[in-house]
C-alpha positions as CSV (number, residue, x, y, z in Angstrom):
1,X,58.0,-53.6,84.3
2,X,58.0,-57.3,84.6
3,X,55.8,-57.4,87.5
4,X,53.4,-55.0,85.7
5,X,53.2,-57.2,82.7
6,X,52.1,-60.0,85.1
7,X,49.5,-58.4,86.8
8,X,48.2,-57.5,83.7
9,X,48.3,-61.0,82.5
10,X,47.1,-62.4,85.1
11,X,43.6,-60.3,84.6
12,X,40.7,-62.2,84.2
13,X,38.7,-62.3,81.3
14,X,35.6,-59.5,81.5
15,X,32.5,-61.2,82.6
16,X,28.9,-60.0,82.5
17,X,28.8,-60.1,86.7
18,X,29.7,-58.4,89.4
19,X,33.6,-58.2,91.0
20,X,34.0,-60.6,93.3
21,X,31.0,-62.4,93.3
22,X,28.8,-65.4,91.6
23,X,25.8,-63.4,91.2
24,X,25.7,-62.7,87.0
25,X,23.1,-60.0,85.5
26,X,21.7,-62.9,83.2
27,X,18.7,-62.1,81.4
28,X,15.1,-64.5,81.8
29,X,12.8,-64.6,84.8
30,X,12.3,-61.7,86.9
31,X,10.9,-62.3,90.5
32,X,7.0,-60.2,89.5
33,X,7.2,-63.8,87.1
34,X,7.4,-62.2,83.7
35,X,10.6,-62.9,81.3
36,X,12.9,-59.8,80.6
37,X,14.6,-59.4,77.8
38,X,16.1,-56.4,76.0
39,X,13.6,-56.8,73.2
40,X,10.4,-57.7,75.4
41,X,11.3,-54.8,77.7
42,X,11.0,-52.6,74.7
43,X,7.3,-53.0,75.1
44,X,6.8,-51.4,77.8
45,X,6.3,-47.7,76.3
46,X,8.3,-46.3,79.2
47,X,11.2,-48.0,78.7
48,X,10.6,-47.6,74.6
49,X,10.0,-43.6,75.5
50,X,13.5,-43.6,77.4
51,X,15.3,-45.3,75.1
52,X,14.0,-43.6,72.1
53,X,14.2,-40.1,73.4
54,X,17.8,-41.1,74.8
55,X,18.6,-42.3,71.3
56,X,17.0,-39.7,68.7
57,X,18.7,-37.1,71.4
58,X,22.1,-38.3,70.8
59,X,21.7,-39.5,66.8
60,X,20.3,-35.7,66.8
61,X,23.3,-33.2,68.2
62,X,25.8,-32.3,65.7
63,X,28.9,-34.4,65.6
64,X,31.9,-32.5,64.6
65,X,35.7,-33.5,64.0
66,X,37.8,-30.6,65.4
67,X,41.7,-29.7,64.8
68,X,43.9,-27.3,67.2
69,X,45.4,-24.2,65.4
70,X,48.6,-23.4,65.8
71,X,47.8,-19.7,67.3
72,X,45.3,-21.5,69.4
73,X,41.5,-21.8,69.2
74,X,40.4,-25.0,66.8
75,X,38.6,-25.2,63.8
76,X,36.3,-28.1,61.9
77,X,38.6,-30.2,59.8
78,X,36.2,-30.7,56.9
79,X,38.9,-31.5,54.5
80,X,39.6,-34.9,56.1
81,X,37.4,-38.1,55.4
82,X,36.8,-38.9,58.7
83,X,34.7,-35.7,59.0
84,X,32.2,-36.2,56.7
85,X,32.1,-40.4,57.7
86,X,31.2,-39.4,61.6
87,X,28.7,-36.0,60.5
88,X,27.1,-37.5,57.5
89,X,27.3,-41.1,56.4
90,X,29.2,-43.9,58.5
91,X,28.4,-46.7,55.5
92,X,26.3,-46.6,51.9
93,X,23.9,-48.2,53.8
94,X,23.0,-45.5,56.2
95,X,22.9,-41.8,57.6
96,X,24.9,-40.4,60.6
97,X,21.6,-40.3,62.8
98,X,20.3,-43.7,62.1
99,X,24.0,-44.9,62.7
100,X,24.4,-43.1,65.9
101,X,20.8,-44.1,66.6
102,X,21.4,-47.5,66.2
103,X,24.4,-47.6,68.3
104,X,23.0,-45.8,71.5
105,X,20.0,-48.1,71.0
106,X,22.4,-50.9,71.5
107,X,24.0,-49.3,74.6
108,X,20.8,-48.1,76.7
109,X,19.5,-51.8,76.3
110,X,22.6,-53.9,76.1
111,X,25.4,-51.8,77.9
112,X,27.4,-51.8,75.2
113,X,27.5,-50.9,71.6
114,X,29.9,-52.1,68.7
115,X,30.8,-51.1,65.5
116,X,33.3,-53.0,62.8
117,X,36.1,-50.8,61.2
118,X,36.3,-50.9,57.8
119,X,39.8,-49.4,56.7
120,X,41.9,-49.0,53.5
121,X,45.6,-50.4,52.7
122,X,46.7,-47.0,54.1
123,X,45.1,-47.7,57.7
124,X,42.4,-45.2,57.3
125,X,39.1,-45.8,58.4
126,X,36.3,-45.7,55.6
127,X,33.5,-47.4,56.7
128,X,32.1,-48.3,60.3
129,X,29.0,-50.9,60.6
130,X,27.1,-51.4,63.5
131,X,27.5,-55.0,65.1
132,X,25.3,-56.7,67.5
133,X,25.8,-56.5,71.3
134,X,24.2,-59.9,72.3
135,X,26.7,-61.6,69.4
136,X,29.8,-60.1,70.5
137,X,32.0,-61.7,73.1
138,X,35.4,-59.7,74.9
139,X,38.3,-62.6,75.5
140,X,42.2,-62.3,76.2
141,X,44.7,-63.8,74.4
142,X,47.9,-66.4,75.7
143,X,49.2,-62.6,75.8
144,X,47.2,-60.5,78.0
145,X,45.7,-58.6,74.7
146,X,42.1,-58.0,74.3
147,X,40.2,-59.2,71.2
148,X,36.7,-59.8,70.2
149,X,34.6,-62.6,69.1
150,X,31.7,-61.8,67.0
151,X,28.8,-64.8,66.2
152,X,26.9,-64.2,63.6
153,X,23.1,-65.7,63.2
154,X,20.5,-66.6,60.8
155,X,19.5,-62.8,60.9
156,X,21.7,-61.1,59.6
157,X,22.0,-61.1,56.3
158,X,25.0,-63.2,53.6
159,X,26.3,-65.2,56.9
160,X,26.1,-68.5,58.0
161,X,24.8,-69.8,61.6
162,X,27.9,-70.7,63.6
163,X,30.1,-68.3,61.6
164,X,32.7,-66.8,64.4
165,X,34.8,-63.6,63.4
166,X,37.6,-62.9,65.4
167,X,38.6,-58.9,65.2
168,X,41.2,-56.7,66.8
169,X,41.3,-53.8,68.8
170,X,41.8,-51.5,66.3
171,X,38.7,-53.1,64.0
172,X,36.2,-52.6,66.6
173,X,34.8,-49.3,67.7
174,X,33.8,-49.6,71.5
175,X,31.5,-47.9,73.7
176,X,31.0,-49.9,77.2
177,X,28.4,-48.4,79.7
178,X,28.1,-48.7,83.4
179,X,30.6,-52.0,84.6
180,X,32.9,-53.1,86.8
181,X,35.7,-53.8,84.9
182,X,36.8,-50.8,83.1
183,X,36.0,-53.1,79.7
184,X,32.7,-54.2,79.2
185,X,29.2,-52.3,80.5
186,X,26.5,-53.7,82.2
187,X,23.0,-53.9,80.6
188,X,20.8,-51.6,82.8
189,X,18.1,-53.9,81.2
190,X,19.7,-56.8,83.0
191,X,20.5,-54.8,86.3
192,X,16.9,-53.7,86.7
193,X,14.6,-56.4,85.3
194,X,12.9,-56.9,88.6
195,X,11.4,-53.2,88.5
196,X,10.7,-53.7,84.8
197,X,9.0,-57.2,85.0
198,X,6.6,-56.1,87.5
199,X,5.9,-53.0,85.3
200,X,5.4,-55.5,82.5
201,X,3.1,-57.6,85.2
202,X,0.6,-54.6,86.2
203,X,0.1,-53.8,82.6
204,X,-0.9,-57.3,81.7
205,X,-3.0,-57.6,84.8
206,X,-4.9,-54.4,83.5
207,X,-5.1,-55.5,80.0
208,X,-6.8,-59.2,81.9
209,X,-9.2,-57.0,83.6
210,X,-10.4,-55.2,80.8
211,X,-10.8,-58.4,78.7
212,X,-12.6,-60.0,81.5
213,X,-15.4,-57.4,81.3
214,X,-13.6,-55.0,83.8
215,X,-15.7,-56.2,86.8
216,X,-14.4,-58.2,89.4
217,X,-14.3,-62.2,88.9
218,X,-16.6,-64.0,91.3
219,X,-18.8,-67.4,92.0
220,X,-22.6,-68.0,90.5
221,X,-24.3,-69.5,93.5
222,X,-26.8,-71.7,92.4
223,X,-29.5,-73.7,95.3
224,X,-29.5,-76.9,93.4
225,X,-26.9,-79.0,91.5
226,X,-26.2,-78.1,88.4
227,X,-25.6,-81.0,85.8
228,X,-23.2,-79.1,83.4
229,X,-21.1,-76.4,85.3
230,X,-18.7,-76.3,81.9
231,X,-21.6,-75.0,79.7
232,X,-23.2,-72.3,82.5
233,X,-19.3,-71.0,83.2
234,X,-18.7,-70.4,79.2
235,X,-22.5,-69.1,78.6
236,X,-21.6,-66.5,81.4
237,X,-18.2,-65.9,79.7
238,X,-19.3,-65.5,76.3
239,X,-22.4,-63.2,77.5
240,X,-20.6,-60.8,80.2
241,X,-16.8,-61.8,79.5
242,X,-14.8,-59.0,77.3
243,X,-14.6,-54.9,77.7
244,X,-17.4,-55.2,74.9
245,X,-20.0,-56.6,77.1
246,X,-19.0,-54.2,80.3
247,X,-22.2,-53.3,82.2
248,X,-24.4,-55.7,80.6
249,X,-27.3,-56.7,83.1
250,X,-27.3,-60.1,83.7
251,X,-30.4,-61.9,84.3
252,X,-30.3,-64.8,86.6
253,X,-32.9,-67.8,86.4
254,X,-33.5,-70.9,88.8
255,X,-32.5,-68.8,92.7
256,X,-28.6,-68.4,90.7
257,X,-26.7,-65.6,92.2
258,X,-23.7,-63.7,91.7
259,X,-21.1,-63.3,94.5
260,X,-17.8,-61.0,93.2
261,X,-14.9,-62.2,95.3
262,X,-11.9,-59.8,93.9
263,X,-11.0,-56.5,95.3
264,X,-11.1,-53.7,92.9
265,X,-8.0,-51.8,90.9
266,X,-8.3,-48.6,93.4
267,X,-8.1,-50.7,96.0
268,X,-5.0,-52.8,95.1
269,X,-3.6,-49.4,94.4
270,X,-3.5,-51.1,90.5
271,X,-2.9,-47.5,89.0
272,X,-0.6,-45.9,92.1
273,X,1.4,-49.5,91.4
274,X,1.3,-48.6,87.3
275,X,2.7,-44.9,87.7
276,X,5.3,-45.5,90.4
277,X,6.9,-48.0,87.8
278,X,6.8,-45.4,84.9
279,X,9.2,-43.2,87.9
280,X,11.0,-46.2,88.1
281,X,12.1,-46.9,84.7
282,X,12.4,-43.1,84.3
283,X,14.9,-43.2,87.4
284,X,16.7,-45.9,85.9
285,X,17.5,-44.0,82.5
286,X,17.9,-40.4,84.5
287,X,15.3,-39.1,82.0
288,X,12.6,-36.5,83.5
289,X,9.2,-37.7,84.1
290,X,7.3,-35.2,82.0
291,X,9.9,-36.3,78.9
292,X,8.2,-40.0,79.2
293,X,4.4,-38.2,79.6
294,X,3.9,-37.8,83.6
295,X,3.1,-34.3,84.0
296,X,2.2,-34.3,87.6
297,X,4.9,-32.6,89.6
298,X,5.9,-30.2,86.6
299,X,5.0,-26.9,85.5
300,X,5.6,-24.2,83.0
301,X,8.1,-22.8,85.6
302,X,10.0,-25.6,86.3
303,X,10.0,-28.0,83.3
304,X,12.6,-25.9,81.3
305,X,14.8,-26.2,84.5
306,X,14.4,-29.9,84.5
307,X,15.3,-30.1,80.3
308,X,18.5,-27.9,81.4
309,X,19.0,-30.7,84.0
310,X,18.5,-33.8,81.5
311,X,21.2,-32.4,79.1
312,X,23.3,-31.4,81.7
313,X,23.3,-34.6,84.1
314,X,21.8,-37.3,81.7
315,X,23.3,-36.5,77.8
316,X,26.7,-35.0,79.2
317,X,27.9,-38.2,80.4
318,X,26.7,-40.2,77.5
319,X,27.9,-37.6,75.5
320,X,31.3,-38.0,76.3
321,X,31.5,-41.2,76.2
322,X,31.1,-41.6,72.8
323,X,33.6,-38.5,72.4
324,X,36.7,-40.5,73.9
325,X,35.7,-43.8,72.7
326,X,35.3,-42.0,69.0
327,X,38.9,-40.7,69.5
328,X,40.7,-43.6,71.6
329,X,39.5,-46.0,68.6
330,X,39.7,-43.8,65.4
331,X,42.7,-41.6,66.0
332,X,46.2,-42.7,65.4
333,X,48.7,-41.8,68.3
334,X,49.8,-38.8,66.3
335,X,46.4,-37.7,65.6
336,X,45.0,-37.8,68.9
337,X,47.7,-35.0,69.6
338,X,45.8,-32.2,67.2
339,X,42.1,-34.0,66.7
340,X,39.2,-33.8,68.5
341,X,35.3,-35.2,68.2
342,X,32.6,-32.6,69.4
343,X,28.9,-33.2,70.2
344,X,27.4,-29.4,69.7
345,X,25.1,-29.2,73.2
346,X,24.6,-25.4,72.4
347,X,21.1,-26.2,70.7
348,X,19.6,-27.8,73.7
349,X,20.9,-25.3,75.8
350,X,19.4,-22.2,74.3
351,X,16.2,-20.4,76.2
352,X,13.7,-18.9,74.7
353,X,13.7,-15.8,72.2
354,X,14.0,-13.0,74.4
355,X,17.0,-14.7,76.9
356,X,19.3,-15.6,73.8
357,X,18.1,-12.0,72.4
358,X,19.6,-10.2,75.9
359,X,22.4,-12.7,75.9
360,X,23.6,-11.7,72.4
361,X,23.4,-8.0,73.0
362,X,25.3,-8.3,76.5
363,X,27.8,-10.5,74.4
364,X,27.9,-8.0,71.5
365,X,28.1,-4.9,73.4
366,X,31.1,-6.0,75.7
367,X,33.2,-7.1,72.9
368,X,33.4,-10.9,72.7
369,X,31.1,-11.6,70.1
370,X,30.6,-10.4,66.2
371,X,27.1,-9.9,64.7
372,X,28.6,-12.9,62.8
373,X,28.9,-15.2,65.5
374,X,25.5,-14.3,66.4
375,X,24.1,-14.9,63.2
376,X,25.9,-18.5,62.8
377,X,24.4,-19.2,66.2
378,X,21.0,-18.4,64.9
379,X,21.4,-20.0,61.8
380,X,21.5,-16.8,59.6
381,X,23.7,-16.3,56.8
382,X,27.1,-14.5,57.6
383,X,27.1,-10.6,56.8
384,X,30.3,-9.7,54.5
385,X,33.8,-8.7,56.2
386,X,33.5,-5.6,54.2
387,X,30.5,-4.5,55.6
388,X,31.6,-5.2,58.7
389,X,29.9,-8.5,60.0
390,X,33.2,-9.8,61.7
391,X,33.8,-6.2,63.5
392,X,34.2,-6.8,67.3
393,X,32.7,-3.6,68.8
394,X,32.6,-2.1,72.3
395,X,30.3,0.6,73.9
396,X,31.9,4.1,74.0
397,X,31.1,4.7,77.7
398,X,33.7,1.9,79.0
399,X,36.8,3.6,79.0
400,X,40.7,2.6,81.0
401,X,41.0,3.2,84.4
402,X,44.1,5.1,83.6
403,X,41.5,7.5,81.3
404,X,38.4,7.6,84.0
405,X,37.3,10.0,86.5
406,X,39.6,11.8,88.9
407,X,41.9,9.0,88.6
408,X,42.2,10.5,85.3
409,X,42.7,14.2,86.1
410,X,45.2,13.0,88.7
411,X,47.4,11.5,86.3
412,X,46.9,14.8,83.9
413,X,47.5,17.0,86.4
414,X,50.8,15.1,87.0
415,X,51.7,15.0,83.6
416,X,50.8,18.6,83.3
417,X,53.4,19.4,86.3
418,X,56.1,17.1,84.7
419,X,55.4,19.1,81.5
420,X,55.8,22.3,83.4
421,X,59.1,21.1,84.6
422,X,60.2,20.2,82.0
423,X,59.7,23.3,80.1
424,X,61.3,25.0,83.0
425,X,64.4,23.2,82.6
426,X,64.8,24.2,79.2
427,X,64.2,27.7,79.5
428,X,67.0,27.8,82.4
429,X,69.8,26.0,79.9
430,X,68.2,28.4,77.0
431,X,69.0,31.6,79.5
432,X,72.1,30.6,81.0
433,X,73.4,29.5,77.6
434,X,72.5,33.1,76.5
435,X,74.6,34.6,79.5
436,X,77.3,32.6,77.9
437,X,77.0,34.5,75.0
């Protein structure tokens, strides 16, 4: 036990780098040239499509608080205040999706997301608050234990620049992302911000090419020596320069002429460069192409394959993360043995009309469902028990094996025999009891 508590103490602290080596994820210049940040990568609209769509997915499911019953099964434990905090209002100061929202914002951009517990004399949690990512800090004590270190900054509001909170364990709701450490998650922002500054490059070279008239730069040749090249360079700029003076004719005077020296966007490969980097951001966030607008390898037959795919290989994991971190951090010891959180998937899940339609009569006519739990997966109000909305019904035809076919006139036709020798052996104890007689 001893040696177990050392090892643990002698942990380092986590660190935004990777195991073993020098080399940290730091934020800044990128090697296309272009400074990436989690809040100027946001401009790019692929990575503001992922993030959003990742985001408004998750702030979107239903988020229910589960208990086991005691004859098995589980049912939604709406009578306790942690229910309603987690399904419909976190804080006064916001809903349940912008919360969630917010939070899964935080973790697509900076790997990890943070929320302050707010709890009562009796230990129970009544408020949670989002907290910024890029003012939060994981440190260990003289002990081994983990706590946190929140700065707060001239923007947020009713604090002081400099101000440093120091919170528990148990005050801070945690959800790390991809890391190294078990502790603290990496920001994918960070990890890819070579891909993304040269997506950020190509756009602003094509936004410079538009505003420089969208033709090709080049030199005006002139036969003589020209006394003011300044003045002829911004008369040529202010007449031809701009997307508003594209395909302008110029008129050259005095044997001038006009040499372009620049290759053109098709050749460069300008817009192959531009949609290979919306697949690369995409790839980063494991969100399908047509989701962030590229169309080109999708179809009506395989799109709904690919959504199947994105809630079953991209929201899954995500999904339970915030499950177990929602449970590790709001449950008591005792609680976590009959509680449960539960992201409902089912809605993202569900084909079209006529595949849930089959589904439900298959499910109905074997048994396992009620036209109840049909209706509450469509959203319909319940039918009453009297009339027979929670009836579990079967079709007639299925029968036991013990009651089907010649299996079945086997079995009679032994029971018939058995029957027969039975009454046999009654009517010889009736006779000989008459001989008695």
């Amino acid at each position: 036990m001893g040696l177990l508590k050392s090892l643990f103490h002698s942990r380092d602290k986590p660190q935004n780098r990777t195991a073993g080596s020098a080399y940290a994820f730091l934020m800044g210049g990128s090697t296309s040239g272009k400074a990436v940040t989690e809040r100027s990568s946001m401009q790019m609209t692929a990575v503001y499509s992922c993030v959003r769509i990742l985001a408004e997915a998750i702030a979107g499911l239903p988020l229910h608080l589960y208990r086991y019953k005691s004859g098995g099964g589980k049912e939604k434990a709406i009578d306790l205040p942690l229910y309603h905090l987690l399904h419909d209002e976190p804080n006064p100061e916001m809903s349940s999706f912008v919360f969630r929202e917010t939070l899964m914002t935080h973790l697509l951009l900076w790997g990890n997301a943070y929320a302050q517990i707010i709890r009562n004399g009796k230990g129970e949690v009544i408020a949670l608050y989002p907290l910024m990512p890029n003012k939060m800090t994981v440190e260990r004590d003289e002990n081994g234990e983990l706590y946190y270190e929140y700065s707060h900054s001239t923007e947020e509001a009713n604090t002081m620049k400099g101000d440093t909170v120091r919170l528990k364990t148990t005050d801070v709701l945690h959800i790390p992302g991809l890391g190294f450490d078990g502790l603290v998650g990496y920001s994918p922002i960070a990890m890819a911000k070579n891909a993304i500054g040269m997506a950020i490059a190509c756009e602003e070279y094509g936004a410079k090419f538009f505003a420089n008239g969208a033709a090709p730069s080049g030199v005006l040749e002139h036969p003589g020596v020209i006394k003011d090249p300044q003045r002829v360079r911004e008369a040529w700029q202010g007449q031809f320069g701009g997307s508003a003076n594209a395909n302008k004719i110029a008129v050259l005077e005095e044997g001038m002429k006009y040499t372009p020296i620049s290759i053109s966007p098709e050749q460069a490969q300008f817009l192959e460069t531009r949609k290979f980097q919306i697949n690369e951001i995409a790839r980063i966030f494991r969100v399908p192409p047509h989701m962030v607008g590229d169309l080109e390898k999708s179809s009506f037959s395989n799109i709904e394959q690919q959504s199947l795919e994105f809630v079953k290989y991209t929201l899954d994991p995500w999904v339970i993360r915030w499950e177990q971190s929602l449970s590790r951090t709001l449950f008591t010891k005792d609680e976590k043995k009959d509680l449960f959180f539960k992201f409902n998937v089912e809605g993202l899940l569900r084909g079209d009309y006529q595949s849930r339609m089959n589904g439900y009569a298959t499910a109905r006519q074997n048994g396992w469902m009620s036209a109840n739990d049909i209706r509450e997966l469509e959203n319909l109000d319940r039918i009453p028990e009297e009339e027979g909305g929670d009836l579990y019904l079967i079709n007639g035809s299925m029968l036991p094996l013990i009651n089907a076919g010649a299996f079945a006139n086997k079995q009679n036709n032994k029971e018939e025999t058995d029957n027969n020798e039975e009454v046999l052996e009654v009517e010889k104890s009736e006779s000989k009891t008459e001989r008695r007689r």
